[in-house]
ZAMARGU-4260 file (C-alpha; in steps of 0.2 Angstrom, whole numbers, plus 5000, padded with zeros to 4 digits):
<rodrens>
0) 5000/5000/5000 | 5008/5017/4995 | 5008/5033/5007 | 4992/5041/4999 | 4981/5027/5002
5) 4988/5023/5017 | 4986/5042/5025 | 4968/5039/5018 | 4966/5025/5029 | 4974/5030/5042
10) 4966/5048/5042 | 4951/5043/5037 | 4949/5029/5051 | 4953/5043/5063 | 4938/5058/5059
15) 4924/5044/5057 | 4931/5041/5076 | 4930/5060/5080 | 4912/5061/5071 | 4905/5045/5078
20) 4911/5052/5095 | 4903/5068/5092 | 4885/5062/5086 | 4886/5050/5100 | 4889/5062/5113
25) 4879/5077/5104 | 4875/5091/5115 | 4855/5091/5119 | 4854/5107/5132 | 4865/5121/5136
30) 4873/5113/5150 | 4878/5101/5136 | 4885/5112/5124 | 4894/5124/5135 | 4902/5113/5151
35) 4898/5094/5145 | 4884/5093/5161 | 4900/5098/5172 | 4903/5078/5174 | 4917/5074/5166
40) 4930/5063/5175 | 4945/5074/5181 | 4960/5060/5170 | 4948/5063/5155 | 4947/5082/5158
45) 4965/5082/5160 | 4969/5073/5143 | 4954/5084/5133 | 4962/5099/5142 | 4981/5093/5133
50) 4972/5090/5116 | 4963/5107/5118 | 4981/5116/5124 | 4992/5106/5110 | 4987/5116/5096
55) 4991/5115/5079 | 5005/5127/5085 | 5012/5117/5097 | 5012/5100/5088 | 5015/5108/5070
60) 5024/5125/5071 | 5032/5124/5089 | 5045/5113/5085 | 5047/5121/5067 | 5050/5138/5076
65) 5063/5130/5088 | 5071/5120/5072 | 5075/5141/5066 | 5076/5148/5079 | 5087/5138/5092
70) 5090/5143/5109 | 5078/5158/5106 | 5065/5147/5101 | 5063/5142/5120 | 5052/5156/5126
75) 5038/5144/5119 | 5042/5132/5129 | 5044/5142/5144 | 5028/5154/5142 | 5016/5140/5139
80) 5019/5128/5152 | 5025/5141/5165 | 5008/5149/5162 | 4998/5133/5163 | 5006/5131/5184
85) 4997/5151/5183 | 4983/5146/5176 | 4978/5128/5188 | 4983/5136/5205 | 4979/5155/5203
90) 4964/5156/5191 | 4953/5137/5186 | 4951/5133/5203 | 4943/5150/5208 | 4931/5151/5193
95) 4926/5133/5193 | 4920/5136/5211 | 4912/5153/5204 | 4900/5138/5195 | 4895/5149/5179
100) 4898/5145/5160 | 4908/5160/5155 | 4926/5171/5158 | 4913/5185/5154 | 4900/5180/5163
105) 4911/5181/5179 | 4919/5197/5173 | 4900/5205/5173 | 4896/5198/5189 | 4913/5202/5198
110) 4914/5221/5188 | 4893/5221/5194 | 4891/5227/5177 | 4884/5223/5159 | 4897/5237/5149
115) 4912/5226/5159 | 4903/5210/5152 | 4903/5217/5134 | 4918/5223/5135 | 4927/5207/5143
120) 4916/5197/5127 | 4923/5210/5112 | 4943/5206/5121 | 4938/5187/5120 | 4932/5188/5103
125) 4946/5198/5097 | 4960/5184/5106 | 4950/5167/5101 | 4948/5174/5082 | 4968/5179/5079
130) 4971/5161/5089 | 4960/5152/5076 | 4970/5161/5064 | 4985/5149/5068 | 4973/5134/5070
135) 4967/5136/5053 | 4984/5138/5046 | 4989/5123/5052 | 4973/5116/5047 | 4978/5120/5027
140) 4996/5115/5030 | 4991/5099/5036 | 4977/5094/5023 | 4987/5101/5010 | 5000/5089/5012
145) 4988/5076/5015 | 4978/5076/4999 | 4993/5084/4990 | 4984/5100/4986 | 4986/5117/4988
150) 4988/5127/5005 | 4968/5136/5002 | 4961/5120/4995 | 4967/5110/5011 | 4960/5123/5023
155) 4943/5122/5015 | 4941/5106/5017 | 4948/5106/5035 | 4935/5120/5038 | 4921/5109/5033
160) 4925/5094/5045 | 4926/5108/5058 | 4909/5117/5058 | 4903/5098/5056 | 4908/5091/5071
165) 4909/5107/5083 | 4894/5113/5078 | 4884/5096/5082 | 4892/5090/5098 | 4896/5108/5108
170) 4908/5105/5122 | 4900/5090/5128 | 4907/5080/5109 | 4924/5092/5108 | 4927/5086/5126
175) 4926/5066/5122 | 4932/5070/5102 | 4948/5080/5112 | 4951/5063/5121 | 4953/5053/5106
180) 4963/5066/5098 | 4974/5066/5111 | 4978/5047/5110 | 4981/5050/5090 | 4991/5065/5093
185) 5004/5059/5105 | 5008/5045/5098 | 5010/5053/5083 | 5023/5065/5088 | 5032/5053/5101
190) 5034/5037/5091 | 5044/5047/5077 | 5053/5055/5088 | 5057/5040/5095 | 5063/5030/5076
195) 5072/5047/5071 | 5083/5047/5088 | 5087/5029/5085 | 5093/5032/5068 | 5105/5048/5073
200) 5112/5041/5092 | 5105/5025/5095 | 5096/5032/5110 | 5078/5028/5111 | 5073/5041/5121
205) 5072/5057/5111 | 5074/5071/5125 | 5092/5058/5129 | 5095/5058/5111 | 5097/5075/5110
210) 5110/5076/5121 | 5120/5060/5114 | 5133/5060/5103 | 5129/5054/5084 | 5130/5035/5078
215) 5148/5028/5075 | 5155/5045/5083 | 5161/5055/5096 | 5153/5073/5090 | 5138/5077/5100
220) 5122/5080/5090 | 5120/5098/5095 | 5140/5102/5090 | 5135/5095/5074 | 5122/5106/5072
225) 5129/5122/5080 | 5142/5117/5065 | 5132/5115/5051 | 5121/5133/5054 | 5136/5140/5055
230) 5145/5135/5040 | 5129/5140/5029 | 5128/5158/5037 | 5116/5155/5051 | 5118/5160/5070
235) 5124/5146/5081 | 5108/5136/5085 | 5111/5133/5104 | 5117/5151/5110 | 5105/5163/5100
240) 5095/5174/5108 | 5079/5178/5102 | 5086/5197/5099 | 5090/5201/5116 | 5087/5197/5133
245) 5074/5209/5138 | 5064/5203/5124 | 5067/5187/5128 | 5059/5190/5146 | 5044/5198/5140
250) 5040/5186/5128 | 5039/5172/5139 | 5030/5183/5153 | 5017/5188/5139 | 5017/5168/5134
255) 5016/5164/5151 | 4999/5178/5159 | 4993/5176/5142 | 4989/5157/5145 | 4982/5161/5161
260) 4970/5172/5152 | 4963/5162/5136 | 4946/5157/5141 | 4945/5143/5129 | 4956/5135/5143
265) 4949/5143/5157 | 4929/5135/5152 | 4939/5117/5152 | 4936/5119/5173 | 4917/5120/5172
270) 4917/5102/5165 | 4922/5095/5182 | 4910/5091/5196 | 4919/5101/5212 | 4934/5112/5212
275) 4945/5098/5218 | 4941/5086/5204 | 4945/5106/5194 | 4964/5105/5203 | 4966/5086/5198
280) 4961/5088/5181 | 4973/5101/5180 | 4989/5090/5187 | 4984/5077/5174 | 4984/5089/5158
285) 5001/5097/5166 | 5008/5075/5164 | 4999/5074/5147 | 5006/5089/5139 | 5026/5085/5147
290) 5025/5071/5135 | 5022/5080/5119 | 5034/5098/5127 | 5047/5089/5134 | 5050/5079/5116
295) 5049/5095/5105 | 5066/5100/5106 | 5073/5087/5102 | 5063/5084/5087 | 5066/5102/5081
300) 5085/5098/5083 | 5085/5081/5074 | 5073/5089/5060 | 5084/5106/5057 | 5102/5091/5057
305) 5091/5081/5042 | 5085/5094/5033 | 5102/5104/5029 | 5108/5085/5027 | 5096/5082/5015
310) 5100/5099/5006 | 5118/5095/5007 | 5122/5078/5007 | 5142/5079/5005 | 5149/5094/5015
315) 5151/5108/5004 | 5143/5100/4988 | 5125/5107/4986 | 5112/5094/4982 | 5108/5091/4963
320) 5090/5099/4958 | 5086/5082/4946 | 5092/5074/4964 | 5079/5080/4975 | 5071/5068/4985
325) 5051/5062/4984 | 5048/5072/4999 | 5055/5087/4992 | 5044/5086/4978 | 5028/5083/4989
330) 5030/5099/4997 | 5032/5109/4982 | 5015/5104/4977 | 5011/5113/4993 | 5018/5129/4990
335) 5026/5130/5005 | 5044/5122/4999 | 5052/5132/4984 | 5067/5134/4976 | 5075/5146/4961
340) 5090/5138/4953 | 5097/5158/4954 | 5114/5155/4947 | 5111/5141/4935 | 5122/5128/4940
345) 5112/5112/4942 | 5110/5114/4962 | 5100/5119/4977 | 5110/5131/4988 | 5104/5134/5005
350) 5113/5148/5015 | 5108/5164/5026 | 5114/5176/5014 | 5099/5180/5004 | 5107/5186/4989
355) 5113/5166/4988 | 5101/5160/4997 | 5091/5147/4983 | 5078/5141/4993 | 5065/5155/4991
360) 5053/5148/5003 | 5054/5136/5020 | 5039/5137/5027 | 5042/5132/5047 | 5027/5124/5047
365) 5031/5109/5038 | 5045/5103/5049 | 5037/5091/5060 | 5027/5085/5046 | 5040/5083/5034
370) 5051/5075/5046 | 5048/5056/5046 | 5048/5060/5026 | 5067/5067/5026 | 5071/5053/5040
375) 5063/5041/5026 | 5054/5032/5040 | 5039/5018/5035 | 5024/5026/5028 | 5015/5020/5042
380) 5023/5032/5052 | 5022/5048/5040 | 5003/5042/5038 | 5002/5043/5060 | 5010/5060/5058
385) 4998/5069/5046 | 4985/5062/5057 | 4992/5068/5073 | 4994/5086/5064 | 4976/5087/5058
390) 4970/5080/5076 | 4979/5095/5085 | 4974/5107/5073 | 4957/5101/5074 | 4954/5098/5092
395) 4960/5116/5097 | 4951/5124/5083 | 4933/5116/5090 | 4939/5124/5109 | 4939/5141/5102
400) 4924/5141/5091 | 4915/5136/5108 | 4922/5150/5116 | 4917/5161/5104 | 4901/5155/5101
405) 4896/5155/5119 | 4903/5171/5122 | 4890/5181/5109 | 4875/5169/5113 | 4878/5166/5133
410) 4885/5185/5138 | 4880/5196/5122 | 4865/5187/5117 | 4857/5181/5132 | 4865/5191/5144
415) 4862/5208/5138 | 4852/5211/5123 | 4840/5197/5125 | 4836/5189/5144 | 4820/5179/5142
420) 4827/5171/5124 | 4823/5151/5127 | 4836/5138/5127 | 4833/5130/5113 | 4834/5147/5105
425) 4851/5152/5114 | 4858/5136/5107 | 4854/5138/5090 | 4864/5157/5090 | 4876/5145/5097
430) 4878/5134/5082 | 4875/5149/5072 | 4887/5160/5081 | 4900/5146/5079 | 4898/5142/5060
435) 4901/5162/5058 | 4916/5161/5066 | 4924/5147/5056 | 4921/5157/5040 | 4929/5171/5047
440) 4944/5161/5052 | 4943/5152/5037 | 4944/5168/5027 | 4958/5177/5037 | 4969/5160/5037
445) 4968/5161/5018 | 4978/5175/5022 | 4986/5172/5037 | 4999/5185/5047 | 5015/5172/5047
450) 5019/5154/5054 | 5006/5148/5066 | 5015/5148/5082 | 5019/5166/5080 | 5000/5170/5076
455) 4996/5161/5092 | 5009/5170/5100 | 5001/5188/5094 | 4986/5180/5103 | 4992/5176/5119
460) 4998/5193/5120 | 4983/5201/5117 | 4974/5190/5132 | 4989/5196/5142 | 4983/5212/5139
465) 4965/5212/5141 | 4958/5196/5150 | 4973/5190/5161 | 4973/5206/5173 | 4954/5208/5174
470) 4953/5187/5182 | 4968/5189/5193 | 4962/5207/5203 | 4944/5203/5202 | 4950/5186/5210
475) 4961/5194/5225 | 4955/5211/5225 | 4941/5218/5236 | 4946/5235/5230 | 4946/5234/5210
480) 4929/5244/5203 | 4918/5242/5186 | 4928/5258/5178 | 4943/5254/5183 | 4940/5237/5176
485) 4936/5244/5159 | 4946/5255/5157 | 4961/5244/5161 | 4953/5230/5147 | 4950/5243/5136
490) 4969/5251/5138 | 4979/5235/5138 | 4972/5228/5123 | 4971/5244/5114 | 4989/5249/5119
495) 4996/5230/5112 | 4984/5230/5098 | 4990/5251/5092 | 5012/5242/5095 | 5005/5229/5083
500) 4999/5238/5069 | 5013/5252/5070 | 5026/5238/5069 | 5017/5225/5057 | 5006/5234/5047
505) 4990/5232/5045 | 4984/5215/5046 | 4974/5205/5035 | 4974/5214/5020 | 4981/5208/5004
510) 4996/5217/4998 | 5002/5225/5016 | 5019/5221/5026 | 5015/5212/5040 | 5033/5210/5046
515) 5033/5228/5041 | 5043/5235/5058 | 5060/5236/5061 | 5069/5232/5078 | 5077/5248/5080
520) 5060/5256/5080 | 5052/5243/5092 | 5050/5250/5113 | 5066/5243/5119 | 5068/5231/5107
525) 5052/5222/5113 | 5045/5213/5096 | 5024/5214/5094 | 5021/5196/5097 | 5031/5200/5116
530) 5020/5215/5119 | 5006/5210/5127 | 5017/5209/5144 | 5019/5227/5143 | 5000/5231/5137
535) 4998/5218/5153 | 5007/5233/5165 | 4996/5244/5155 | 4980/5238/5161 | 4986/5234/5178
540) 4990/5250/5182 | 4977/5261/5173 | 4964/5249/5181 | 4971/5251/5200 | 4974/5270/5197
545) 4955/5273/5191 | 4948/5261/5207 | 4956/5276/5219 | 4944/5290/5210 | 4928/5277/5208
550) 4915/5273/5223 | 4921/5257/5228 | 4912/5240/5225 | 4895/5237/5232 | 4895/5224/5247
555) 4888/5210/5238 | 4903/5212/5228 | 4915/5208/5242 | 4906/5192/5247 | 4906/5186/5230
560) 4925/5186/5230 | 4925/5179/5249 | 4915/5165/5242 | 4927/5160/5227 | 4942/5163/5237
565) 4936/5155/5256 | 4939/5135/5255 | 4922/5126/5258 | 4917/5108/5258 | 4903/5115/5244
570) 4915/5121/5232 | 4905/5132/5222 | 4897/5149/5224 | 4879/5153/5222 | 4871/5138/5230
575) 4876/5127/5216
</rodrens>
């Protein structure tokens, strides 16, 4: 059986999983479409809570970014997980105790107004639309490759299965579809890995194997690699900084409060029965997502060593172009590997300097993809892979169509323009709301603003700047009022949003520069996708300054943050 019709099987055996699992668990009430009933068992929350987290950036683009850019390329690494501890011990437990549907809907309450509730919806909307951005640009890489046709044919049809299966089971269907997108996705990424290290160190382990020296010598794998950039023009791979220090920091911190803040995480919490069953679920996604973070480095490393091996087989002879190998030639169908013979001589040059430079486009997207076709491992393996990719792109793509969803029917819809609207009523704007939003993010991936971890990363600043502060003082502040609230929201995500669009252009529009900025023109050499740490200082601080000129908080107030905060056997506010 050849690789196409084996990544049909193997793909295709895979969705009619995800779909049977979410017609079999299709969402029949609110309850069901927003929080799954709130009874989902705390290991199986934990492991829908990884596949939700280990987006199509961290299992396609995270390691692709790390394969470029080296050392500096660990501010992923750092900001996502370090913001997950955030995240399970300062902000789910509290929230799931709170014992509501929605970040908003808590933001309204806690704020004691309907303007802060609009306000905290319009922030999510604009973070969960530019996350689903990256989803859906690993959503057309991965199809492309897998049908073998273009990027914006792939993410049509990767749209499709989206709407179908998020719309019909809500968060009850994503949550068990998450499950069994988990189990495909990990053992996609980690049994590669695992062939790949054989092959270059004979370790089995890839996090050992990274550190081993090569097969049949005594040269370590990362001195090879440091090596081999080097000769072809690039920075050394395990020293470079990602520009400068200070950037460095505030891109991890914005990474890291940015987590704390995306709600399509946050509404994972609801689905658990108590707030302790919230803090085990927690624990569990933290082991569940060490195994795919913890092996990401080393298959960014051992992918980077293949590729430029591949490119240049015998040091300093450049590979022939009638030489190029099937893989090659699979990912120029794509469009996103090309090459311009520049100077006519019959070979594919790769090098920093662009003026020499040959291949003309490397997208960082294809890296783990492409991997286990430049390691020539069996086709059951590169069929595994595509699979893994299109799961992760898939399952968090569902997570933030739900997010959005329920944020205009629950908190717009429901909560402000329409009380009395029926259930069955506030469900369908849900379905509606949701198949809305995958157009839009279909559209804007068709043109999307670089590599999908970067995206992603532009989002988690932006909820750094907006949603993060607003949780974390209406969570241990008594003090905090409504206007100081929105004006801090409002500040922090304007302020990050203006940095972005001065040093990127403007965004989404056809023909414009989105990498437009320069560094010496940056606030202290702070790139935009770091920015929301400082539109996070922002917010903090307009929101505390305007609380000292406001009337304070109205005593019901205070008892609702006493009743999140105080531990009771009850666990959860509001009588329920």
């Amino acid at each position: 059986m050849d690789l196409q019709q084996l990544s049909f099987l193997v793909v295709g055996a895979t969705f009619c999983l995800y779909v049977g699992i979410a017609f079999w668990t299709r969402a029949r009430s609110t309850r069901d479409f927003y929080v799954a009933g709130e009874h989902v068992h705390p290991i199986l929350n934990g492991m829908a809570t990884a596949a939700d987290w280990m987006s199509a950036a961290s299992f396609i683009s995270m390691a692709g970014m790390i394969a470029f850019m080296g050392y500096g390329g660990s501010v992923f690494l750092m900001g996502w997980t370090g913001g997950y501890v955030i995240l399970a011990m300062l902000i789910a437990p509290y929230l799931r105790k709170y014992g509501k549907f929605t970040v908003p809907e808590f933001i309204g309450d806690r704020y004691y107004s309907k303007a802060a509730r609009a306000v905290a919806v319009l922030c999510l909307v604009v973070c969960s639309v530019t996350y689903v951005i990256g989803q859906m640009k690993g959503v057309g890489v991965a199809f492309s490759r897998f049908l073998e046709v273009d990027y914006e044919t792939g993410l049509l049809v990767g749209m499709c299965i989206v709407l179908f299966y998020a719309v019909l089971g809500g968060m009850k269907g994503i949550t068990y579809t998450q499950i069994a997108q988990y189990c495909v996705l990990i053992a996609a990424y980690t049994i590669p890995a695992i062939f790949i290290s054989l092959q270059l160190t004979g370790n089995p382990v890839p996090q050992l194997g990274l550190g081993s020296t090569l097969q049949g010598s005594d040269v370590y794998l990362l001195d090879k690699l440091d090596q081999v950039v080097t000769e072809l023009g690039f920075r050394e791979y395990t020293t470079d900084v990602r520009l400068s220090g200070l950037n460095m920091f505030a891109f991890t911190l914005s990474l890291m409060i940015g987590t704390a803040g995306l709600p399509h995480v946050i509404i994972r919490f609801f689905t658990v029965r108590s707030v302790q069953a919230a803090r085990s679920s927690a624990g569990w996604a933290l082991v569940f997502i060490a195994l795919l973070y913890s092996t990401a480095p080393a298959v960014a490393g051992m992918a980077r060593l293949n590729f430029i091996q591949t490119l240049e087989p015998v040091p300093g002879q450049h590979l022939p172009v009638e030489e190029r190998p099937q893989w090659f030639r699979n990912w120029e169908k794509t469009g996103l590997l090309a090459f311009q013979d520049k100077n006519q001589d019959g070979r594919i040059q790769y090098h920093a300097d662009v003026t020499r430079n040959e291949m003309t486009v490397v997208d960082r997207d294809i890296m783990v993809l492409a991997n286990p076709e430049i390691a020539r491992l069996p086709n059951w393996i590169i069929a595994l892979v595509a699979a893994g990719g299109l799961a992760a792109a898939l399952s968090t793509a569902a997570g933030l169509l739900l997010a959005i969803s329920s944020a205009v029917s629950h908190d717009l819809l429901k909560g402000i323009f329409r009380p009395a609207i029926s259930e069955k009523q506030e469900l369908l704007a849900s379905r509606i709301a949701m198949a809305c939003a995958v157009l839009g993010a279909g559209y804007l991936g068709l043109r999307p603003p670089g590599f999908a971890a970067g995206t992603v990363a532009l989002a988690f600043g932006l909820a750094a700047a907006s949603i993060f502060p607003a949780l974390i003082m209406g969570i241990f502040s008594f003090s905090v009022t409504r206007e100081g609230a929105i004006a801090g929201m409002l500040s922090g995500i304007g302020v990050t949003l203006l940095y972005v669009f001065q040093h990127k252009g403007i965004m989404f529009i056809p023909g414009t520069a989105f990498l437009g900025g320069t560094p010496p023109n940056w606030f202290f050499g702070i790139e935009p996708n770091a920015f929301g740490a400082v539109g996070a200082l922002v917010n903090f601080v307009v929101t505390f300054s305007v609380s000292r000129f406001s009337a304070p908080p109205p005593n019901e107030v205070r008892h609702l943050v006493e009743s999140i905060r105080v531990p009771t056997r009850a666990g959860i506010a509001h009588g329920r």
